[in-house]
N, C-alpha and C positions, 0 to 999 in steps of 0.2 A: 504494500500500500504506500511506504513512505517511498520506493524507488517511481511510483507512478507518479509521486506528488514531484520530484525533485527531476523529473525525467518531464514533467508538462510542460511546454514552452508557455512561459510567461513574461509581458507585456504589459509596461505602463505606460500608456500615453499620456503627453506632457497637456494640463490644463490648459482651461480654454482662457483664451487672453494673455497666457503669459508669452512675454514677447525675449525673454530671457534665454537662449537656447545652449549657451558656453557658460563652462562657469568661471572663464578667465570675463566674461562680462558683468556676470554677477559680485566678481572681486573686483573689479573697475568702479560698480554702479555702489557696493561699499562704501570702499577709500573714499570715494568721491563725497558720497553722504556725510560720512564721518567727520572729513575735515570742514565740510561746511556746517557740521552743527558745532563743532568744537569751535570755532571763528564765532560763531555767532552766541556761544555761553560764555564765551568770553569775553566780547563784547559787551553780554547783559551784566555779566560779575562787575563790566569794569562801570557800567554806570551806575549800577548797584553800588559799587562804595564811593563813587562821586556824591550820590545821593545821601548815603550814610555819614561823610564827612560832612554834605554844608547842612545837615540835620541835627550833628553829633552836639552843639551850642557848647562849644567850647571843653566838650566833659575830655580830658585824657585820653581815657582807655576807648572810650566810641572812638576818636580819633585814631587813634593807634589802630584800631580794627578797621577802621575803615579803608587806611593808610595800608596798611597788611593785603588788605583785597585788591584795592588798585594795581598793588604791586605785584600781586599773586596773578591779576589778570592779562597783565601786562608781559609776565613771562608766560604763561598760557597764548597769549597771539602769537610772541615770539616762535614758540613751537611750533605751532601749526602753520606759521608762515616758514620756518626750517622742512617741517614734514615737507611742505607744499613743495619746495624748492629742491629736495631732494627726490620727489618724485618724480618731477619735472625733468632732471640731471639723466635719471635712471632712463625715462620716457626715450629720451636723446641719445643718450650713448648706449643703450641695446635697441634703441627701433623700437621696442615696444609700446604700445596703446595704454596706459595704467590708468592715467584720468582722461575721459571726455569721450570712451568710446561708447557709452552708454545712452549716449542720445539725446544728451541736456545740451539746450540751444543755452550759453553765457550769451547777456547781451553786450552788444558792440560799441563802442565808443563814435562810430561812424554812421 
């Protein structure tokens, strides 16, 4: 019985609408994700403790925390603009596709 089961050709068809068919796209449509949500929580941390500082009414420690975040948010872009740039590098010097085969139209400055 179980040599009939492991002997039956079986068959998954891939879901309807998904338009993902490599999973070297699916690690593209990732990374890609990823670094734009990281860019953009770091961006909210960083006005978050902008907030927090001109809130803090002179108290120390609000200040210091807030000053903490800024700064913490600040090397968080840093990163993700590192990540960014090293992807970029890799993109170039192997030919490979890593960010932007996925089919996100960035808009243009033109």
């Amino acid at each position: 019985m179980i040599e009939k089961i492991l002997a039956a050709d079986l068959t998954i068809g891939q879901p309807q609408g998904m338009k993902i068919t490599d999973v070297g796209q699916l690690i593209s449509a990732v990374v890609g994700t990823l670094l734009i949500l990281a860019a953009l929580m770091a961006f909210l941390f960083l006005i978050l403790g902008g907030l927090q500082w001109i809130t803090s009414g002179g108290d120390k420690g609000a200040m210091e925390t807030a000053r903490n975040k800024i700064t913490h948010a600040i090397v968080g872009l840093i990163i993700v603009g590192a990540a960014w740039a090293i992807m970029v590098l890799v993109q170039n010097f192997l030919g490979v596709s890593i960010i932007g085969s996925q089919g996100i139209n960035l808009p243009k400055p033109y």
